[in-house]
Structures are given as C-alpha cells and as structure tokens.
C-alpha positions as CSV (number, residue, x, y, z in Angstrom):
1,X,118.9,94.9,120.4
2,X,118.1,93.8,117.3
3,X,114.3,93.2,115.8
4,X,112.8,90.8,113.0
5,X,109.0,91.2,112.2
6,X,107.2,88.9,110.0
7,X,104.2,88.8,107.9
8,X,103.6,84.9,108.1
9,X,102.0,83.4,105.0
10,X,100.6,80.0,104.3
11,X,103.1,78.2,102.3
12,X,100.1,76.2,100.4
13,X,99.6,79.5,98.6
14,X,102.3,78.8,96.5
15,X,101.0,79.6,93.1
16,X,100.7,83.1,94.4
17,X,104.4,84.0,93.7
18,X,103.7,83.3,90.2
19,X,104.5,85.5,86.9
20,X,101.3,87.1,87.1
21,X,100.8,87.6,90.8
22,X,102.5,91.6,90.5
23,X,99.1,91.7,88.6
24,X,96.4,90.9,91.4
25,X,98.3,91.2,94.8
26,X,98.0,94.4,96.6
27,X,100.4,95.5,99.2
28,X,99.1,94.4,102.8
29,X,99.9,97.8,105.4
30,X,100.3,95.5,108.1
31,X,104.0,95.6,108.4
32,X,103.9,99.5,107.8
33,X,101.7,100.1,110.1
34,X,103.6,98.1,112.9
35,X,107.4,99.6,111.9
36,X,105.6,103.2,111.9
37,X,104.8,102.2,116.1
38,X,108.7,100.9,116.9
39,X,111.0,103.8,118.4
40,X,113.8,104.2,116.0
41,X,116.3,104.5,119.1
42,X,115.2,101.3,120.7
43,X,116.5,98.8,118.1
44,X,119.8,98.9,116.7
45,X,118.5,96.7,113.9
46,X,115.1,96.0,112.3
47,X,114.9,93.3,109.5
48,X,111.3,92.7,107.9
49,X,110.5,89.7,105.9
50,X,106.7,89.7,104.1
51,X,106.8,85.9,103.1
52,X,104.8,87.0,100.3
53,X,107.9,88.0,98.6
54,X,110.5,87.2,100.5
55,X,112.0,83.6,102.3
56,X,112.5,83.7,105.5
57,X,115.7,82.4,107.0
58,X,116.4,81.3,110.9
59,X,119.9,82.2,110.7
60,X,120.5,85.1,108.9
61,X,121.0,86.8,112.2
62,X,120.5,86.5,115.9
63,X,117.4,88.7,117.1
64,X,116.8,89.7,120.5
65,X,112.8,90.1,119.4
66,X,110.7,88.3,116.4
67,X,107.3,89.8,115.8
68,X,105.1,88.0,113.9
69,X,101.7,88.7,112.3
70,X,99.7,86.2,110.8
71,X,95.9,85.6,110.1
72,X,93.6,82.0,110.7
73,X,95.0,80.2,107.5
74,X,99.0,81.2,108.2
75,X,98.6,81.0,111.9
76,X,100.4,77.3,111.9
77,X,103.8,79.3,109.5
78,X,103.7,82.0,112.3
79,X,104.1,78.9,115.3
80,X,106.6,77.3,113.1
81,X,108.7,80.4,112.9
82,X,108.2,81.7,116.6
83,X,109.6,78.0,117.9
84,X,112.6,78.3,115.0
85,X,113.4,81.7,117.1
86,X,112.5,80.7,120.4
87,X,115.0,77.8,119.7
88,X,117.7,81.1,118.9
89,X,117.0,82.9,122.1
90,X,114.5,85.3,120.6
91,X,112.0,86.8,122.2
92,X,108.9,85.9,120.1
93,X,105.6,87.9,119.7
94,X,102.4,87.0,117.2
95,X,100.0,88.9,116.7
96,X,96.5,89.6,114.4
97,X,93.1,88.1,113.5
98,X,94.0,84.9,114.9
99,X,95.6,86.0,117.7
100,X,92.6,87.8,118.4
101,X,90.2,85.1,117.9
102,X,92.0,82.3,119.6
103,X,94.3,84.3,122.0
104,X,95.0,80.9,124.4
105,X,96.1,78.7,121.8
106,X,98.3,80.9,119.6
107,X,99.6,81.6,123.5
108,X,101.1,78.3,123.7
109,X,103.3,79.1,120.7
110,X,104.8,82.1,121.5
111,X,106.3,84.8,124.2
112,X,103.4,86.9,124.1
113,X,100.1,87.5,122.2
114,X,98.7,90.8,121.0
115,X,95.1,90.8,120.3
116,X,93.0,93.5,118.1
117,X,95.0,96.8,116.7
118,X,98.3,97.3,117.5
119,X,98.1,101.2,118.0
120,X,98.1,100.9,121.4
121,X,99.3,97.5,122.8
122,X,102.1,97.2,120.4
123,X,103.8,100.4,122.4
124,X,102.6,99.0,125.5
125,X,104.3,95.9,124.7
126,X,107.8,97.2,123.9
127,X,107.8,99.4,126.8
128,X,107.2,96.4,128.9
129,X,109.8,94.6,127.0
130,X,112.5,97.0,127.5
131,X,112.1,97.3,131.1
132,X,112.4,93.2,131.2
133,X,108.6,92.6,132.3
134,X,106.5,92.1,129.2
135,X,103.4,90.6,129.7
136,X,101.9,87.2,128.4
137,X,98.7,88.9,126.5
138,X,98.2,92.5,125.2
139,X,94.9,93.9,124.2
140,X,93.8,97.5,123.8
141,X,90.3,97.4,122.2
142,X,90.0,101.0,122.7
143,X,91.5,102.4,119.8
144,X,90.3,105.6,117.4
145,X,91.5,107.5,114.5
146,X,93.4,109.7,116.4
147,X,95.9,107.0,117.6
148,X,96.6,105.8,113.8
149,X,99.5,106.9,112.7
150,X,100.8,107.4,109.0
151,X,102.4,104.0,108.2
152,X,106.0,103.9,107.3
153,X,106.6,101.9,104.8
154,X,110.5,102.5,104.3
155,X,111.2,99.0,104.9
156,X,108.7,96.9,103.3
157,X,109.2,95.3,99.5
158,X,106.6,95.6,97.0
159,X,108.4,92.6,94.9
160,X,105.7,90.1,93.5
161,X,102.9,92.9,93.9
162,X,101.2,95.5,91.9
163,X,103.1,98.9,92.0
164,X,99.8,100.9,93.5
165,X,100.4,102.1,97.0
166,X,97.3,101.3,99.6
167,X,95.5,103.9,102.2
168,X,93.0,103.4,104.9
169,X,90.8,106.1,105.9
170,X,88.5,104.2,108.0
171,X,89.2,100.6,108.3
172,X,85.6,99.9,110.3
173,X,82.5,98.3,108.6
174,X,79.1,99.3,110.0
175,X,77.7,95.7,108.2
176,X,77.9,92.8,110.7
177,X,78.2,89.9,108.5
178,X,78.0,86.8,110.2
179,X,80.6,85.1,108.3
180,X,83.1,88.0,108.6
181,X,85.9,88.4,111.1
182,X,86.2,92.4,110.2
183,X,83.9,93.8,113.6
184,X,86.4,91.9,116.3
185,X,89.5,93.8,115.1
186,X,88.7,97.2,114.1
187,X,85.5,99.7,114.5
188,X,83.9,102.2,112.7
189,X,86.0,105.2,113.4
190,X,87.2,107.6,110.2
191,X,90.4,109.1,110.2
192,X,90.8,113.2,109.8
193,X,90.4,113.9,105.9
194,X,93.3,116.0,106.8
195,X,95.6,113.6,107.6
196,X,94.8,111.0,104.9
197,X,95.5,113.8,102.4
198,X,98.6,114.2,104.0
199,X,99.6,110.8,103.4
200,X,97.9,110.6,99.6
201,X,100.4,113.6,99.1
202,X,103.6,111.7,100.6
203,X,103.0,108.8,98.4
204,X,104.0,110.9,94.9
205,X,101.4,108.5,92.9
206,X,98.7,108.8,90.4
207,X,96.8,106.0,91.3
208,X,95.7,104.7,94.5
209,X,93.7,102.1,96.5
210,X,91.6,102.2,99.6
211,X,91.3,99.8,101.8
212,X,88.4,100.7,103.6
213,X,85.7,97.6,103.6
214,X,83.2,100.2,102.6
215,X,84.7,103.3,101.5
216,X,81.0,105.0,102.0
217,X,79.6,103.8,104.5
218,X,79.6,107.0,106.0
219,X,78.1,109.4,103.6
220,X,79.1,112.3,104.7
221,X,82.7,112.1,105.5
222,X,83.3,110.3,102.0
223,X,81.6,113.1,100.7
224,X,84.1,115.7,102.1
225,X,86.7,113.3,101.3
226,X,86.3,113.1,97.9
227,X,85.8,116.8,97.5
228,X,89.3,117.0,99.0
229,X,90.6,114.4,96.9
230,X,89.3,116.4,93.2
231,X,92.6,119.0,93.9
232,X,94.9,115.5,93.4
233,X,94.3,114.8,90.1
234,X,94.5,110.8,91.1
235,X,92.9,107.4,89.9
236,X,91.5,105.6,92.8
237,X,89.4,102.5,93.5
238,X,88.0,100.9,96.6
239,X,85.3,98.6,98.4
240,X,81.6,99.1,98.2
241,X,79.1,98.1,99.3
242,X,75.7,97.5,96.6
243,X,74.0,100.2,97.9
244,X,76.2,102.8,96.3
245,X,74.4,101.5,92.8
246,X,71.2,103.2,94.0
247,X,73.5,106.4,95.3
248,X,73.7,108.9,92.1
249,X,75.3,112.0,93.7
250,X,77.8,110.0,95.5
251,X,78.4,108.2,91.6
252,X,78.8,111.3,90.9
253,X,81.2,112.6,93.2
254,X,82.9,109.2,93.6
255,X,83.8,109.7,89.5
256,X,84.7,113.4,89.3
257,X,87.7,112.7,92.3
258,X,89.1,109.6,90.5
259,X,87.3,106.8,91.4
260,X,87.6,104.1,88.4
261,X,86.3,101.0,89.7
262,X,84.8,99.4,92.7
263,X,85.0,96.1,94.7
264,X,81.6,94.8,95.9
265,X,80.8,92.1,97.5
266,X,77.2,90.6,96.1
267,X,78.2,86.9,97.6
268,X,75.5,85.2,96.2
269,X,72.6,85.6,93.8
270,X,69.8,84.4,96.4
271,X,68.6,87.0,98.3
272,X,67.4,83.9,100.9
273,X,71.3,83.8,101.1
274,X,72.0,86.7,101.6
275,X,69.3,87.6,104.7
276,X,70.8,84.6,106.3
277,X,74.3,85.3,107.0
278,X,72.8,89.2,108.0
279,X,73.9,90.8,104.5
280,X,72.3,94.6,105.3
281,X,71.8,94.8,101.4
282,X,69.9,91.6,100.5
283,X,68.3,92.0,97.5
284,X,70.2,90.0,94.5
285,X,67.5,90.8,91.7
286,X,68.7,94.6,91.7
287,X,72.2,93.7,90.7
288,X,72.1,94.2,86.9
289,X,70.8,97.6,87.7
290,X,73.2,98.5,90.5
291,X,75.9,97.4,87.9
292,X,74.7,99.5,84.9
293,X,74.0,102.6,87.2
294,X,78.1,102.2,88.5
295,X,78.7,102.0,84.5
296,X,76.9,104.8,83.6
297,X,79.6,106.8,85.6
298,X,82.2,105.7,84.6
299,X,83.6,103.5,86.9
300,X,83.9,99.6,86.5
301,X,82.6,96.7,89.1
302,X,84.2,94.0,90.7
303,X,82.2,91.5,91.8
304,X,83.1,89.0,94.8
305,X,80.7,85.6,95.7
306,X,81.0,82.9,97.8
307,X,80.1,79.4,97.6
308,X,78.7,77.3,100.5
309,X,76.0,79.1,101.5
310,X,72.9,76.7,102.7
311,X,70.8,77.6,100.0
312,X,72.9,76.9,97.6
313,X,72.3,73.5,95.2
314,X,74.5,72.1,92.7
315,X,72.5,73.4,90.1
316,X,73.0,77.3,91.1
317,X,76.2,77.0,91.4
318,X,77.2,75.4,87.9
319,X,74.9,77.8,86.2
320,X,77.1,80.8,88.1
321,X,79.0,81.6,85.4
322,X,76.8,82.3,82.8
323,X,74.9,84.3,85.6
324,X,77.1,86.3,86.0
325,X,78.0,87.1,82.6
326,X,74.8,88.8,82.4
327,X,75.3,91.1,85.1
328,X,77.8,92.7,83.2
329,X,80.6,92.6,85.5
330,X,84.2,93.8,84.4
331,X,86.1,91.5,87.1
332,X,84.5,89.0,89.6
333,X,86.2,86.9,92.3
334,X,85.2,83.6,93.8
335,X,86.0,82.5,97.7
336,X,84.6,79.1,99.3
337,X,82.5,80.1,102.6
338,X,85.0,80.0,105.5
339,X,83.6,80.3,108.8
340,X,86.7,82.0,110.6
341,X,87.4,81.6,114.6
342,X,85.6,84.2,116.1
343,X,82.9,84.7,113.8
344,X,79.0,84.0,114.3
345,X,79.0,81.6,111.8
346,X,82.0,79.6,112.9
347,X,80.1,79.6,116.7
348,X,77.1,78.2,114.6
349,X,78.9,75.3,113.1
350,X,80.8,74.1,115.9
351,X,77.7,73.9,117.9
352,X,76.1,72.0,115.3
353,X,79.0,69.9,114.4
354,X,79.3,71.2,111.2
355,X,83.3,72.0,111.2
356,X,84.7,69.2,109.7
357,X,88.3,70.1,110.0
358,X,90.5,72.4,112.2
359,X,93.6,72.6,109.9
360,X,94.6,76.2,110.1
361,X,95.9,75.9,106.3
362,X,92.7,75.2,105.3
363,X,91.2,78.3,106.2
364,X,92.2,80.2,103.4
365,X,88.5,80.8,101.4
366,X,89.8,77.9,98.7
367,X,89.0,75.1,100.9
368,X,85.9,73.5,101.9
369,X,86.1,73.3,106.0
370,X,82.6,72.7,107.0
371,X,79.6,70.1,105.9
372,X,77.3,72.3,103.3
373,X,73.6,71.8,103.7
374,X,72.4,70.8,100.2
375,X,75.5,69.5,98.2
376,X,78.6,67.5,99.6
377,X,82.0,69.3,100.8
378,X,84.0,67.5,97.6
379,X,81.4,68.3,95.1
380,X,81.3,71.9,96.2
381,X,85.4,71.4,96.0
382,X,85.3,70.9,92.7
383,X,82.5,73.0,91.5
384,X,84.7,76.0,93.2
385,X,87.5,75.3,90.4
386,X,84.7,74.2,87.9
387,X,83.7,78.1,88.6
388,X,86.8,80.0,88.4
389,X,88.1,78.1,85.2
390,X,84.8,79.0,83.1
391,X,84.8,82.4,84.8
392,X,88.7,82.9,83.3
393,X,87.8,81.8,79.7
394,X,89.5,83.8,77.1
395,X,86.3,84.4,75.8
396,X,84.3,85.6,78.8
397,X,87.9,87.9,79.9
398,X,87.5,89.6,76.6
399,X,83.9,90.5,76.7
400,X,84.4,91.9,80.3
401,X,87.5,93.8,79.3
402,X,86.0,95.2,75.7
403,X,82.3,96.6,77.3
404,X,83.4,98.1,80.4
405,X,83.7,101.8,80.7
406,X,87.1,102.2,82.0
407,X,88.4,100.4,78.8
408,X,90.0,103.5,77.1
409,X,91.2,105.2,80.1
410,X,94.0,104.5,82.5
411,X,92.5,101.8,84.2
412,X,92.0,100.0,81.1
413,X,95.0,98.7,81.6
414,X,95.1,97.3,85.0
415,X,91.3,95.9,84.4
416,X,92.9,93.9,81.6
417,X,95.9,92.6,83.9
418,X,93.7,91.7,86.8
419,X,91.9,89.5,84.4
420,X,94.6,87.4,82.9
421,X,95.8,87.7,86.5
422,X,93.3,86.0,88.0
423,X,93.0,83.5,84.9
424,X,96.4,82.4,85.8
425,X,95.9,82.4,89.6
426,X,96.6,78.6,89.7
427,X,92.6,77.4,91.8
428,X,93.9,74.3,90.5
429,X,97.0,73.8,92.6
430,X,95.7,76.4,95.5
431,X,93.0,73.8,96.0
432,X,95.0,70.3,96.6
C-alpha cells in the first residue's frame, strides 16, 4: 500500500512563500508527529507534501490512503484535495483543529475524521484500516505524555522556513481564553524532562524553539527543565505568558539555560479587554515594567495583539503603534480577533448574530469575520494593515533591533531577520 499525508494550507496565504518567509516561518511538527505513529512495515510507500513548501499534485502517484491535516482557515484546501483523491480511489482521512471542532461537516468531505491528538486514534485508525473496517470518526481524548512519541521528522522539508528545529515539552495551556481553540485539542500534561532531553540531543543544534503555549506555566517542571538544559550549551526561545516579567528566579534560570527571547501574548493594552475574553493576566498598565524586567536578563520580548476586541475604538487602535513603541518591544505581531469553531467566543457570536461570514479562508487572523462593537468590520480592515505598515517602518525596526539586549549576541541576528521578515510579510495582499 502506498500512503500520502498532507499538511493542507490556505492558498490565500500566498505571500508567505516569499523571499523572506525562511525568516519568520517555523517548522509546524504536525507531519512529524503523525509519520513518527505509521508502522514502517505497513506502507510500502509514504510521500509527504507540507503545502507550505511544496505543490501538491493529484497524479504524481496512485495512493491507497491520503491523510490530511488541516486547521479552520485551510479546512476548504483539505476537502478539495480529499475529493481530488477520492476521485483516484484513495482512501481519504482529515484530521486537526477543525476536524475537532466541526467533526460532521468536515465528515461529509472525507473517508473518516479524526478529532483531538493523534497519539492514540491515529494507530486505532490504521489498525482498523488494515483489517478493511475503519471507522467513520476517531477520537481518543484521553491522551498523556507518556503516549507522545519523539517525532520523526526524516521526511518532512524545511524549504521556505527558518533552519531552527522545534520541541514540545508540554503542548497544554492552563489559561482558558475565550477566544482560543488551544484547551479542545490538547491538556495540560508535561512530558518526562528525560525524554525531551533525549530529543534536544538528537537534533545536533545550537538553537532551539519551544513550542509550548506557556513554557512556564508549570513552575516547577520548567525549573528542573532548564536546570537540565544548562549541560547543552543551547540558545532557546519560547511562549510566555506576562507573568514571567514579575518572576526573577525563573528570569534567572530561564537566561543562564539559553533562553534569548520570549513570545507573549499582551493582546491588547485595555485591561477591560483583557478580563473580557478571561485573559488570567489582565493588567496592561504593568507591561513597560514586565518588558524591562525580561530586558534586564537578557532576553528580548515579542509582543502579540489583536484587534477586534469590543472595547476597542478607532482611536486606540490608530494610536497602537506609537504605543507600543514605548513599551520597548524588540518584535511585535498583529492578528485580527478570530473567533474559531469551537471556541467560547465563536458560541457567543453566533448566538448573537455577530458572525458575519462562514468562509473557512477567512479564518486566518488577517480577516475580519464578525461585526465589532464600536468600529465597523472594513474600518477595522484597514486599520489592521494601517497597523502593521507603521509597525514595519524602517525607522521603528531599527530602534527595536539597536536597544534590545540580545543585539550583540547570537540572536541578534535572527531578531534582525524576524523584523525585516515581518516588514515584508505582504498584510497588504494577505488581506484582499
């Protein structure tokens, strides 16, 4: 038998697969994680295709079984491709946050659905298949560390991204935002420190990222983690949460094993905001002193916000910019508020007739899907590009780059590529 899987992407992120996208784009484990699951003696051939990278074409061979994995805003690539295959007399599986949200509808595209982590339906599943009585839906909620495996990523490309391999120690979030689709796929659940060492160790790299959604959110195990990662000698960085600003001895720690910068989603600079869609850390008017604590050891700060919430007005979010400026980020990152399938949020707006479209494509945090409270959906449209482009001046990506403290080091270097990265991420044509 031979096997295809696919990483579906939304072919309106186009600009994506420009020059500068090897200097912002991260690999996604996705595809690792799910070749590390297949028994090598069950297929005689296993293609995988990230369309990230790669182009995807029906006919460069006949598969027996198409796997596909696709989130809410490449859901509608990942039907196109399983009818394509269906049409071949494949056997055609999606699977992922969609899939888990919307389980009947991505049902009536497709074979058979897998909802939630893969650790334990994905085996399910191809035992099923190869006794010629798989199942219509697949989901095995109950998965923990121990069932994660190291991923194999033998057969994925890293063309088009930035040459820094990813880990996940714990890929669970303790925070319940109401806005994020994180708490229906995975929980809370770090793996053995053992074992991710083990992987660190296979990589052969000198700089790393986590992709944990809060890398310390439990105290104590990051603590013991990053004792055991001193020995390694490496550069990391990861997600935090604002908290860790107020957190000296894990600064401290987080610096002497490697840590060089951290992602952090603030969201907004209204605290009203921020209690409203269940933020646990809710107070914006400690932000210029969580950033210059995170400074002070070293390590630089990249700030993510969203725009949409219902406090926001026109007038907050024109002055953002210069705002932020004065926090004294070294990065920052802009989304449009998405309420995702599944979500609190997106139950909330439906009821209240707030969703104002339903196009899949949409739903990829550049688009404005919903009807905002105090401005209108196009003005917020276009004050989401006004945003980015004053963000990306050459002038305000210099005075980042030349004041943080990780401008002499080795991440220097990829703090100065992220920003003319995202300068060049094309908002413009990602937002037509």
């Amino acid at each position: 038998m031979k096997l295809l899987l696919i990483q579906a992407w939304n072919g309106k992120e186009a600009s994506l697969r420009g020059k500068f996208s090897n200097l912002i784009s991260y690999s996604s484990l996705t595809l690792a994680v799910i070749c590390s699951l297949i028994p090598r003696d069950m297929f005689e051939k296993i293609d995988v295709v990230d369309e990230y990278s790669q182009r995807l074409d029906y006919d460069r061979d006949r598969y027996d079984l198409v796997m596909i994995s696709s989130d809410t805003s490449s859901v509608l690539s990942a039907y196109k491709h399983s009818h394509a295959f269906r049409k071949r007399g494949a056997y055609t599986v999606i699977g992922g946050y969609h899939a888990t949200a919307l389980p009947d509808e991505v049902a009536k595209h497709c074979d058979t659905v897998i909802s939630g982590p893969a650790e334990r339906a994905l085996p399910a599943f191809l035992k099923d298949f190869a006794a010629g009585c798989p199942k219509p839906f697949y989901r095995e909620a109950n998965v923990c560390a121990a069932d994660m495996t190291i991923p194999d990523r033998s057969l994925i490309t890293q063309r088009h991204k930035l040459r820094v391999p990813a880990v996940v120690a714990n890929r669970g979030c303790i925070n319940h935002c109401r806005y994020c689709s994180m708490a229906m796929m995975w929980r809370n659940d770090p793996r053995s420190i053992n074992n991710v060492i083990d992987e660190i160790r296979s990589l052969h790299t000198k700089f790393l990222i986590f992709y944990d959604p809060n890398f310390f959110s439990d105290r104590a195990y990051a603590i013991r983690l990053m004792k055991a990662l001193r020995p390694l000698r490496i550069l990391w960085v990861c997600n935090a949460t604002a908290d860790l600003g107020n957190d000296h001895e894990l600064m401290s720690l987080a610096y002497k094993s490697g840590c060089r910068g951290v992602l952090i989603g603030f969201e907004s600079l209204s605290s009203s905001s921020l209690k409203s869609v269940a933020k646990r850390f809710s107070n914006a008017e400690m932000y210029r002193e969580i950033i210059s604590n995170i400074h002070s050891h070293g390590m630089a700060v990249n700030g993510c916000f969203v725009l949409g919430f219902d406090s926001d007005t026109e007038e907050e979010l024109r002055a953002l910019p210069e705002r932020i400026e004065k926090l004294g980020l070294d990065l920052c990152r802009f989304s449009v508020l998405t309420p995702y399938p599944g979500t609190p949020i997106y139950a909330d707006y439906e009821r209240q007739g707030r969703m104002t479209s339903h196009r899949w494509n949409l739903y990829d945090q550049h688009h404005v899907v919903f009807r905002p409270k105090n401005i209108s959906a196009g003005r917020l449209h276009r004050l989401y590009r006004q945003v980015w482009k004053e963000s990306y001046s050459w002038r305000r990506i210099f005075r980042r780059v030349l004041r943080s403290p990780v401008l002499f080091g080795p991440a220097g270097l990829f703090l100065l590529g992220a920003n003319i990265g995202f300068r060049y991420l094309g908002i413009d044509e990602k937002c037509r």
